[in-house]
mmCIF file of the C-alpha atoms, coordinates in Angstrom:
data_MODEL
# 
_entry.id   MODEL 
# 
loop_
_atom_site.group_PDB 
_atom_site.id 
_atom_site.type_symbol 
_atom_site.label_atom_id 
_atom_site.label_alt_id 
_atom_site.label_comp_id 
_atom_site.label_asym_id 
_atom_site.label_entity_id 
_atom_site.label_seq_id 
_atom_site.pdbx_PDB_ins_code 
_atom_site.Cartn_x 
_atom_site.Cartn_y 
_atom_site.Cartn_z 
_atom_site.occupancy 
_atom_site.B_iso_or_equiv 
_atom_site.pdbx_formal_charge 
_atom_site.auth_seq_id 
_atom_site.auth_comp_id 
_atom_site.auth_asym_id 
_atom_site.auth_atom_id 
_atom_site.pdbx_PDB_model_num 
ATOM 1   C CA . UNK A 1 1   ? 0.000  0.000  0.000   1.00 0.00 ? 1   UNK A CA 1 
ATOM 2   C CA . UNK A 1 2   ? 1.372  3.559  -1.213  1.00 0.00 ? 2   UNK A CA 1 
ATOM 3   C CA . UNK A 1 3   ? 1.541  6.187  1.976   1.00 0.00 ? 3   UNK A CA 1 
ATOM 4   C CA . UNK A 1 4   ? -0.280 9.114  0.451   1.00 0.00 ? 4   UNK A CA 1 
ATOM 5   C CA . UNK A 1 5   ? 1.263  12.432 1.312   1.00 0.00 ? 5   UNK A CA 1 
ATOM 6   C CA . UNK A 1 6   ? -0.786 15.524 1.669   1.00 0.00 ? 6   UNK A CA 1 
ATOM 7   C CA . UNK A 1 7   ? 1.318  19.383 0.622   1.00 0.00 ? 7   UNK A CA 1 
ATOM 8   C CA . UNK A 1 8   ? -0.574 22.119 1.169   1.00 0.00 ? 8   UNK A CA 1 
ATOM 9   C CA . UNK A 1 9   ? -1.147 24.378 -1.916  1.00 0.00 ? 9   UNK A CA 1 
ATOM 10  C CA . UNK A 1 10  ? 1.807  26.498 -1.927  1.00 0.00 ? 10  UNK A CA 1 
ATOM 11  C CA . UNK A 1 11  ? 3.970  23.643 -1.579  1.00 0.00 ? 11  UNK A CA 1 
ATOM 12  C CA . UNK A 1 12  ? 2.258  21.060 -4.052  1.00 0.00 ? 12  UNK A CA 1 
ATOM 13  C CA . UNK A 1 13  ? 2.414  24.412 -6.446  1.00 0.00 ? 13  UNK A CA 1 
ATOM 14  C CA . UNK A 1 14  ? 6.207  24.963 -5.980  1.00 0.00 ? 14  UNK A CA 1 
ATOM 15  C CA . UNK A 1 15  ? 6.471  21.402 -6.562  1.00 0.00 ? 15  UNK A CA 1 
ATOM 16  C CA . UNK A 1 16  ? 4.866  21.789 -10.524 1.00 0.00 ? 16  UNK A CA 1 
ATOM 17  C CA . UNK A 1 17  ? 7.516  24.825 -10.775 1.00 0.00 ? 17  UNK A CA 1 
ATOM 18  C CA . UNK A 1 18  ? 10.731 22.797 -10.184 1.00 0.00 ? 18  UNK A CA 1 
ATOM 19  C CA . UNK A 1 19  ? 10.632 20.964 -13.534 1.00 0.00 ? 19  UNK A CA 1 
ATOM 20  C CA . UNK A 1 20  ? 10.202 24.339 -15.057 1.00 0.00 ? 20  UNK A CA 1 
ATOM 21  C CA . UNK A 1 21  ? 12.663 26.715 -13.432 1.00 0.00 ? 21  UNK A CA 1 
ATOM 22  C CA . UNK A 1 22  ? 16.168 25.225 -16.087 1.00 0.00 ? 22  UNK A CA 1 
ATOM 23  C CA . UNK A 1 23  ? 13.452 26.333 -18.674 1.00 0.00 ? 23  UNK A CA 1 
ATOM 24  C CA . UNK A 1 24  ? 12.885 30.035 -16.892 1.00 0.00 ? 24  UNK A CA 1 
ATOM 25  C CA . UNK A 1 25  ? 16.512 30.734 -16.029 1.00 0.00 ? 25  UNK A CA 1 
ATOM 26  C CA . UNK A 1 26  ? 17.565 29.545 -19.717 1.00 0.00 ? 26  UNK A CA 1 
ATOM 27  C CA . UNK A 1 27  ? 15.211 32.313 -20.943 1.00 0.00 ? 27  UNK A CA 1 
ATOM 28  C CA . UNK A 1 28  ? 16.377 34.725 -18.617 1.00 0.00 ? 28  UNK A CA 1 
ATOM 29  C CA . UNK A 1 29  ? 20.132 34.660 -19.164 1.00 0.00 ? 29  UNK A CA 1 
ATOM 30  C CA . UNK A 1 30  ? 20.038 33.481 -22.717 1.00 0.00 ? 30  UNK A CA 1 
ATOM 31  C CA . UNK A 1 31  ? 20.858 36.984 -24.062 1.00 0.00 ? 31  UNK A CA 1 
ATOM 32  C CA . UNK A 1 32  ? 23.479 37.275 -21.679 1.00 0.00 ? 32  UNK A CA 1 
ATOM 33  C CA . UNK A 1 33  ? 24.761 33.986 -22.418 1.00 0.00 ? 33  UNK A CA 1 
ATOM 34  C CA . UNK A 1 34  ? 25.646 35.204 -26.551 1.00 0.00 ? 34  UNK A CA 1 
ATOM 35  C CA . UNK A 1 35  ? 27.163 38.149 -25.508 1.00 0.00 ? 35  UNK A CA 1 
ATOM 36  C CA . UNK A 1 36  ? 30.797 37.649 -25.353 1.00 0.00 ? 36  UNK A CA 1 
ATOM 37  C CA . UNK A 1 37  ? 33.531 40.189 -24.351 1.00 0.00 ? 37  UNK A CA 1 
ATOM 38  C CA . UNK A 1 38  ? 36.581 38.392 -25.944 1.00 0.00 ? 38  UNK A CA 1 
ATOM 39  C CA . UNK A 1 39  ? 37.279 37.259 -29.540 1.00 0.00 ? 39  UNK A CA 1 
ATOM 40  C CA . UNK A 1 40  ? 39.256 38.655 -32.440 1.00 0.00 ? 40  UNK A CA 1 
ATOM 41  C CA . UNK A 1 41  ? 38.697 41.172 -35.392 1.00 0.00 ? 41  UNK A CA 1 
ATOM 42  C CA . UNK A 1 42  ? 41.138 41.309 -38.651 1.00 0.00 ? 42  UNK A CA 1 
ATOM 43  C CA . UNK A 1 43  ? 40.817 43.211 -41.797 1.00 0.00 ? 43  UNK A CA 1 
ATOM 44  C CA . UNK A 1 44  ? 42.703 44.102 -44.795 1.00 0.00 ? 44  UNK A CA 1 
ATOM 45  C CA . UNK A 1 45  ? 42.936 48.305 -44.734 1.00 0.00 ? 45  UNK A CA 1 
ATOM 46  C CA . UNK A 1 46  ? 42.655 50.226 -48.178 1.00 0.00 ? 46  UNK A CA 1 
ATOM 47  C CA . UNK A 1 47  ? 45.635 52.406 -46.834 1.00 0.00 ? 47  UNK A CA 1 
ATOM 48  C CA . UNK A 1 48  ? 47.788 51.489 -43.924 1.00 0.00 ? 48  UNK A CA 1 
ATOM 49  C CA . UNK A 1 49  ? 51.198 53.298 -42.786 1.00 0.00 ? 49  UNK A CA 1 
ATOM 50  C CA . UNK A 1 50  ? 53.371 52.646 -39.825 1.00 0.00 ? 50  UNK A CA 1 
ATOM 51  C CA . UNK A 1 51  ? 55.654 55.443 -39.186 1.00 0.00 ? 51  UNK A CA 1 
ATOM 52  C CA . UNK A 1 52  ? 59.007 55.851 -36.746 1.00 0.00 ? 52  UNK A CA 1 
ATOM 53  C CA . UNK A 1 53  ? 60.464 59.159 -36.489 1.00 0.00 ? 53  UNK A CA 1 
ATOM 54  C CA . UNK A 1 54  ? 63.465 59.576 -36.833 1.00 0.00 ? 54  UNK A CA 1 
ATOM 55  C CA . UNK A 1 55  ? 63.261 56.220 -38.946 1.00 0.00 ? 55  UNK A CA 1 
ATOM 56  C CA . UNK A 1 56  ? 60.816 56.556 -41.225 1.00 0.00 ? 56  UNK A CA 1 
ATOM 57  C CA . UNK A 1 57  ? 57.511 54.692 -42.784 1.00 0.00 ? 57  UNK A CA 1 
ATOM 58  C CA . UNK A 1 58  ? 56.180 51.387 -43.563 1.00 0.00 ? 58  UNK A CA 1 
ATOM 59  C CA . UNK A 1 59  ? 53.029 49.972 -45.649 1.00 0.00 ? 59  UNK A CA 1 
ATOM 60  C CA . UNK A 1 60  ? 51.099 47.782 -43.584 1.00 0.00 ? 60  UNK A CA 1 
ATOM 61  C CA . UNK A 1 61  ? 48.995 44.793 -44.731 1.00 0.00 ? 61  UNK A CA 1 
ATOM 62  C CA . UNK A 1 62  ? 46.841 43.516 -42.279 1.00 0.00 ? 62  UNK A CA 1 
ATOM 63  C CA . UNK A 1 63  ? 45.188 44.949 -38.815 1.00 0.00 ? 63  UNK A CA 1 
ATOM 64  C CA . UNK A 1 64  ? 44.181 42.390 -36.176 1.00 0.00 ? 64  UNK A CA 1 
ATOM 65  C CA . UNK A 1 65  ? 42.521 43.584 -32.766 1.00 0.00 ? 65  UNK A CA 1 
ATOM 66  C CA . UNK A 1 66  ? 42.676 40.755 -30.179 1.00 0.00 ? 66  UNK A CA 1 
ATOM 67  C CA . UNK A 1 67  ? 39.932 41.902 -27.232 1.00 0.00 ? 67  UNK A CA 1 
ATOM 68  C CA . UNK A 1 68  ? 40.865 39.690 -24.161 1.00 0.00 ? 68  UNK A CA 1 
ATOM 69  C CA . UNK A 1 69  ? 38.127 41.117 -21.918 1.00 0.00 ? 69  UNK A CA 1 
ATOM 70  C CA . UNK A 1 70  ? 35.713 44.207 -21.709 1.00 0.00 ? 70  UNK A CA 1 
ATOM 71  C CA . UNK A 1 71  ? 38.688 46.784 -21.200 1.00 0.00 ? 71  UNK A CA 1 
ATOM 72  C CA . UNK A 1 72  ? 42.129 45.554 -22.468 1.00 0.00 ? 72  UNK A CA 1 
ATOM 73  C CA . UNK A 1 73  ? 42.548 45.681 -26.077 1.00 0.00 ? 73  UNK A CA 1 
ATOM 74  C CA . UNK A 1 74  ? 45.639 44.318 -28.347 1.00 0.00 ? 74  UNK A CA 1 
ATOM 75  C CA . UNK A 1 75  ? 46.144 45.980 -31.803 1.00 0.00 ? 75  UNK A CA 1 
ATOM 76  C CA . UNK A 1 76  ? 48.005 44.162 -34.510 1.00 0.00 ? 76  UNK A CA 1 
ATOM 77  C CA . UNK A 1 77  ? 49.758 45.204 -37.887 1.00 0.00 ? 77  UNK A CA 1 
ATOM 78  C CA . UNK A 1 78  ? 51.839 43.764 -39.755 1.00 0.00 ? 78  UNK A CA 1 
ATOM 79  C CA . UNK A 1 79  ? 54.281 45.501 -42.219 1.00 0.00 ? 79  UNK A CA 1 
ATOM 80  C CA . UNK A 1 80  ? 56.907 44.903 -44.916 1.00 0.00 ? 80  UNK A CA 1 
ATOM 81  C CA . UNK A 1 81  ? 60.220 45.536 -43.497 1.00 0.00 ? 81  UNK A CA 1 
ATOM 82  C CA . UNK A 1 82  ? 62.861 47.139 -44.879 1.00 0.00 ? 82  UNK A CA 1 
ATOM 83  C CA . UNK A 1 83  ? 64.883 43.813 -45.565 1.00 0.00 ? 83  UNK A CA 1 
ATOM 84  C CA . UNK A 1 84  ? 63.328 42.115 -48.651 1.00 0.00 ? 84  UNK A CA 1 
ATOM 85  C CA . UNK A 1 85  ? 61.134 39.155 -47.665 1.00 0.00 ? 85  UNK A CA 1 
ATOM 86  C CA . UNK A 1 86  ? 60.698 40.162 -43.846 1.00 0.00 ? 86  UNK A CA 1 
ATOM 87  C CA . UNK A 1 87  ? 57.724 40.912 -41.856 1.00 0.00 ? 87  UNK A CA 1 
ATOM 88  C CA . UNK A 1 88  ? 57.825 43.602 -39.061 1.00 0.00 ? 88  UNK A CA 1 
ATOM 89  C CA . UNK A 1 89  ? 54.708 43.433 -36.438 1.00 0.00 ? 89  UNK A CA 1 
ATOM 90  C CA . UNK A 1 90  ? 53.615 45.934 -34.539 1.00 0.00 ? 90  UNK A CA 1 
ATOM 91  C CA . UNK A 1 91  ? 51.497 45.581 -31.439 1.00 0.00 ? 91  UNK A CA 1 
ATOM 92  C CA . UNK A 1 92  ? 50.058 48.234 -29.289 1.00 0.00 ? 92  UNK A CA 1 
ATOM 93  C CA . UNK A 1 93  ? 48.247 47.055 -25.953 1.00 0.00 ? 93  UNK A CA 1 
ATOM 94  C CA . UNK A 1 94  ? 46.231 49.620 -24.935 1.00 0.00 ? 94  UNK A CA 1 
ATOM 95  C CA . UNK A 1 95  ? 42.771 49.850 -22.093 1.00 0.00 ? 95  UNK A CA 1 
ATOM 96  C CA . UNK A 1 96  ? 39.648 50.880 -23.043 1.00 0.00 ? 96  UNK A CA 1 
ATOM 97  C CA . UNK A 1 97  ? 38.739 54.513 -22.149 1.00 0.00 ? 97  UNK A CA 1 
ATOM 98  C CA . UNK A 1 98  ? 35.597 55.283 -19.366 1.00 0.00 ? 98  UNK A CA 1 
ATOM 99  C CA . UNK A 1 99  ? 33.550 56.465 -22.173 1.00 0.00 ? 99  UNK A CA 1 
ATOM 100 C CA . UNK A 1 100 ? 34.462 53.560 -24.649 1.00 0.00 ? 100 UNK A CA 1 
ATOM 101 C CA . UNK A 1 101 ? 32.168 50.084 -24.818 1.00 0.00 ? 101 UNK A CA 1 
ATOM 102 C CA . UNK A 1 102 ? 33.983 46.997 -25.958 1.00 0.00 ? 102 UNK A CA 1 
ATOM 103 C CA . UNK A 1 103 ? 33.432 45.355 -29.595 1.00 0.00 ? 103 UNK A CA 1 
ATOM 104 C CA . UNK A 1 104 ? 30.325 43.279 -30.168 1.00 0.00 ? 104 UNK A CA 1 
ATOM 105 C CA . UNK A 1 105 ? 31.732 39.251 -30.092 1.00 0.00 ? 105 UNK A CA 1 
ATOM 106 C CA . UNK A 1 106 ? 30.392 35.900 -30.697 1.00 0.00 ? 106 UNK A CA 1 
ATOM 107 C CA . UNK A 1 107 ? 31.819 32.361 -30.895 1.00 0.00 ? 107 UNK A CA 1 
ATOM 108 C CA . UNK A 1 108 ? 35.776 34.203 -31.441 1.00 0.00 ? 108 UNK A CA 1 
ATOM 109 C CA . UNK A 1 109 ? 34.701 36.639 -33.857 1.00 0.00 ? 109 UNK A CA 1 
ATOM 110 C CA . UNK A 1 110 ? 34.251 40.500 -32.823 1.00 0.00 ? 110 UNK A CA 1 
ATOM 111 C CA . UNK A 1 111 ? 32.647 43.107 -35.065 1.00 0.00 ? 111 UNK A CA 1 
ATOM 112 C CA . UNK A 1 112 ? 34.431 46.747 -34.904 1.00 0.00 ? 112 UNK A CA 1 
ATOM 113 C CA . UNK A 1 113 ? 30.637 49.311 -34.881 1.00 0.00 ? 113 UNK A CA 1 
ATOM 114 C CA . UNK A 1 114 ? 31.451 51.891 -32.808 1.00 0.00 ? 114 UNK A CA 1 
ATOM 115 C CA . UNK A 1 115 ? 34.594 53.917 -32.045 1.00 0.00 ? 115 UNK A CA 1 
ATOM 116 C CA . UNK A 1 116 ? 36.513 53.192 -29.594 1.00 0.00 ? 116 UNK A CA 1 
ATOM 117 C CA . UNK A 1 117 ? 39.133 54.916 -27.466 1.00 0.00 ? 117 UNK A CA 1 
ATOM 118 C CA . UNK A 1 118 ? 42.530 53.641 -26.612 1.00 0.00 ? 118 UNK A CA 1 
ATOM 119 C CA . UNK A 1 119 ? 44.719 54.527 -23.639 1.00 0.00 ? 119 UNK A CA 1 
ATOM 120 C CA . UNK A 1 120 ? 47.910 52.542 -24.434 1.00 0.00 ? 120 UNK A CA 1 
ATOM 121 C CA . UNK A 1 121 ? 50.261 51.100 -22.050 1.00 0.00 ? 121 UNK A CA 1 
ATOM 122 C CA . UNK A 1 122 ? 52.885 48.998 -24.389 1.00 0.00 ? 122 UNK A CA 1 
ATOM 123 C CA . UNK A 1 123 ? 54.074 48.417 -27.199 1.00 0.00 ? 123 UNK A CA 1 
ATOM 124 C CA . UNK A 1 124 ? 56.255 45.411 -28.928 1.00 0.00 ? 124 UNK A CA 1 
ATOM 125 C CA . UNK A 1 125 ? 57.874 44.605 -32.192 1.00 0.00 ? 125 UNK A CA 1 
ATOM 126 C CA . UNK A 1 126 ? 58.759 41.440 -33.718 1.00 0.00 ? 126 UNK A CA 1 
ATOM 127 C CA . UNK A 1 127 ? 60.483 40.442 -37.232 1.00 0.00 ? 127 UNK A CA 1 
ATOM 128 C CA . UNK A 1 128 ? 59.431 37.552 -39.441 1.00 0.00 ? 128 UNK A CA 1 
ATOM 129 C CA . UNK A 1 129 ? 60.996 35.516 -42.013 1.00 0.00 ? 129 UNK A CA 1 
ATOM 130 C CA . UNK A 1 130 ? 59.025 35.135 -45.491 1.00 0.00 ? 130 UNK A CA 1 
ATOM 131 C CA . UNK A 1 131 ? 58.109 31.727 -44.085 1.00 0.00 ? 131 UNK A CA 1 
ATOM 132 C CA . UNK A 1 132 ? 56.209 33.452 -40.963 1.00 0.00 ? 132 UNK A CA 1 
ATOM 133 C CA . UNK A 1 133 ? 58.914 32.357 -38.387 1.00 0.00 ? 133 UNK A CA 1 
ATOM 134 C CA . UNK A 1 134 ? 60.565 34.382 -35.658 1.00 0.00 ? 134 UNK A CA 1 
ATOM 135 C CA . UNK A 1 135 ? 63.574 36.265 -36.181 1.00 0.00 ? 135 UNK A CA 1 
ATOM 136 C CA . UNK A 1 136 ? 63.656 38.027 -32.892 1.00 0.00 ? 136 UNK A CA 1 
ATOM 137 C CA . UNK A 1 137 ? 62.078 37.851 -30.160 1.00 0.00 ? 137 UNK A CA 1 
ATOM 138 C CA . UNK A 1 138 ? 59.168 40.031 -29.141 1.00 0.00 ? 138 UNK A CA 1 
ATOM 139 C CA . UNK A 1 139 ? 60.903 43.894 -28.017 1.00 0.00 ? 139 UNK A CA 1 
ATOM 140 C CA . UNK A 1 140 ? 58.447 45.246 -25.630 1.00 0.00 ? 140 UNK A CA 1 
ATOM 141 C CA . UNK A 1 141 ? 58.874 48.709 -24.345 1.00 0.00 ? 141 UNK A CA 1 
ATOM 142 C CA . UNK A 1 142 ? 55.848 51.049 -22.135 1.00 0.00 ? 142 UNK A CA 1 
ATOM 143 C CA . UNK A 1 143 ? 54.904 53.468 -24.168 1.00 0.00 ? 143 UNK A CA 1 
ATOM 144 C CA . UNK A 1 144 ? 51.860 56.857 -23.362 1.00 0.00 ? 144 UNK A CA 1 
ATOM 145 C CA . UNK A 1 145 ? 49.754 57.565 -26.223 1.00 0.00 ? 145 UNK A CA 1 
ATOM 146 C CA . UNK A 1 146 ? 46.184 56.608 -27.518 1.00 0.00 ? 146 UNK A CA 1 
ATOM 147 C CA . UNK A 1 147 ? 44.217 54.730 -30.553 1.00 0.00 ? 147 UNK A CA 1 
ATOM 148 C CA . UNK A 1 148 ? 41.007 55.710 -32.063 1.00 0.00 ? 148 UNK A CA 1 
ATOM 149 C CA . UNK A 1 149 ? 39.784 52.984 -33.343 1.00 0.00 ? 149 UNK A CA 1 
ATOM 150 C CA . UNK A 1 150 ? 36.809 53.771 -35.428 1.00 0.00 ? 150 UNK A CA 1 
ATOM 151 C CA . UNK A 1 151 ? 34.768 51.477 -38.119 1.00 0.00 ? 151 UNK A CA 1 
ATOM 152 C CA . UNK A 1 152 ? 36.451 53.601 -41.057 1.00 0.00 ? 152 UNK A CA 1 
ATOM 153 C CA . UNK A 1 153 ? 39.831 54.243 -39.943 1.00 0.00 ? 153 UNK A CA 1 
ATOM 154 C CA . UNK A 1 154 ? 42.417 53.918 -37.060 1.00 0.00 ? 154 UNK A CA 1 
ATOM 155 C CA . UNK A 1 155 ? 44.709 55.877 -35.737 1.00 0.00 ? 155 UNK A CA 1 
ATOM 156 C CA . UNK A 1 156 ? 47.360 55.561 -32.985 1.00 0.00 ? 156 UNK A CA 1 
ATOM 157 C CA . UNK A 1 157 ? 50.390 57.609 -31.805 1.00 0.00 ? 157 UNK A CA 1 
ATOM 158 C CA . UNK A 1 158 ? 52.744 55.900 -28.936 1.00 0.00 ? 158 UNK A CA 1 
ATOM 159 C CA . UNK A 1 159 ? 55.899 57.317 -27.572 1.00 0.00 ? 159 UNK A CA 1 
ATOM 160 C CA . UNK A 1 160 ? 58.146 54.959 -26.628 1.00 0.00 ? 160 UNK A CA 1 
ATOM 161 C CA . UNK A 1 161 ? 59.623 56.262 -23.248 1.00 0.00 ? 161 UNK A CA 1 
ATOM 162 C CA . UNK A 1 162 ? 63.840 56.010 -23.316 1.00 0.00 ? 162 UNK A CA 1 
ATOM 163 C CA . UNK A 1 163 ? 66.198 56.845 -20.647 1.00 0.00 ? 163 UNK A CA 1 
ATOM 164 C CA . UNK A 1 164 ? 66.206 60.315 -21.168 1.00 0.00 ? 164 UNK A CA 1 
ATOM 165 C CA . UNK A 1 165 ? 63.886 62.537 -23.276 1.00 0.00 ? 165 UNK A CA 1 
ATOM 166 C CA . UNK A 1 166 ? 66.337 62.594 -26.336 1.00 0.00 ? 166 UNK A CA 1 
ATOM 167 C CA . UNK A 1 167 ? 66.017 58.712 -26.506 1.00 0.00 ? 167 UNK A CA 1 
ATOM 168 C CA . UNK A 1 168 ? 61.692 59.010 -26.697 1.00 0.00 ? 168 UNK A CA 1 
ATOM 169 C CA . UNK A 1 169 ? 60.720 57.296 -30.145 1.00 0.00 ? 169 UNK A CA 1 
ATOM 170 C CA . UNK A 1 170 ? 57.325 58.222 -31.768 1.00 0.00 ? 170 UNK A CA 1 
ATOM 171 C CA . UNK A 1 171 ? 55.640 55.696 -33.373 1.00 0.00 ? 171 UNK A CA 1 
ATOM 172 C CA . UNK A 1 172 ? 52.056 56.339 -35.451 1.00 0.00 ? 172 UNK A CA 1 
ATOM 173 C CA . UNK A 1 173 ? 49.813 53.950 -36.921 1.00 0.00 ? 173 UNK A CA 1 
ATOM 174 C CA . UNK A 1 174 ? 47.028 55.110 -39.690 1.00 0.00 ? 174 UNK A CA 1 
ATOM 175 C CA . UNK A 1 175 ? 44.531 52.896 -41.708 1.00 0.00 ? 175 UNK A CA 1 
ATOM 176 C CA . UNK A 1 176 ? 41.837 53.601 -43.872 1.00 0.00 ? 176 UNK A CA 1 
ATOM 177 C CA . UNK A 1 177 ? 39.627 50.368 -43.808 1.00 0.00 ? 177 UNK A CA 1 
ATOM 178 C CA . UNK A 1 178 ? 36.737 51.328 -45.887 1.00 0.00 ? 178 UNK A CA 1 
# 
């Protein structure tokens, strides 16, 4: 013989919610859910340069921004070098501004809407071979300056900081992507 138990209302109420609630919280944070803060952006610009005074300027090819989380940012371009067949790549790490919201991304892919605002806090070089591969390792120096990263065009200006102000290096990246 089955022992019968009696809930009052509430409870046997509650109990037909249970089932339900993966169903309720699903719909509540599903939006939240496909709205990822970290993924990757590249494009091809129509006009890139890379310039270091006193050294001079380089045509870039390609412009990757690598958003790790809602405020740090990592710009990417890479250039011909000087030496035939070599690669030059220049990264600027920079954190989002106050007034700046980070790119749109879903499943690794970000898409670059709005402008953005750059306050940058390194920079790095490295030199490929024309197979892709390493010739140096990564030189990584702090560096004050900002990016404004818009859906058109980009534009950064670093100074590398040096022992004394004589030894300060500016760098400037410009693109024209549409």
């Amino acid at each position: 013989m089955a022992l019968r138990v009696a809930f009052p209302k509430q409870c046997r109420l509650a109990w037909l919610l249970v089932p339900a609630l993966p169903l309720v919280l699903l719909a509540v944070f599903a939006p939240l859910a496909h709205a990822e803060v970290f993924g990757r952006w590249k494009e091809r610009p129509r006009r890139c340069t890379i310039e270091q005074s006193p050294a001079g300027e380089l045509r870039c090819q390609s412009i990757q921004i690598d958003q790790r989380n809602a405020q740090v940012l990592r710009l990417s371009a890479q250039a011909q070098a000087a030496e035939r067949g070599e690669q030059i790549q220049l990264t600027l790490v920079g954190a989002l501004a106050e007034a700046s919201e980070p790119m749109a991304c879903r499943s690794g892919g970000c898409s670059l809407r709005q402008p953005m605002q750059l306050q940058l806090i390194s920079l790095s070089l490295t030199r490929f071979d024309a197979r892709g591969l390493a010739l140096t390792l990564p030189g990584t120096w702090p560096v004050s300056g900002s990016c404004r990263i818009e859906p058109a065009a980009i534009h950064c200006d670093a100074i590398a900081d040096g022992t004394a102000l004589a030894d300060a290096i500016h760098w400037s990246l410009k693109a024209e992507l549409r």
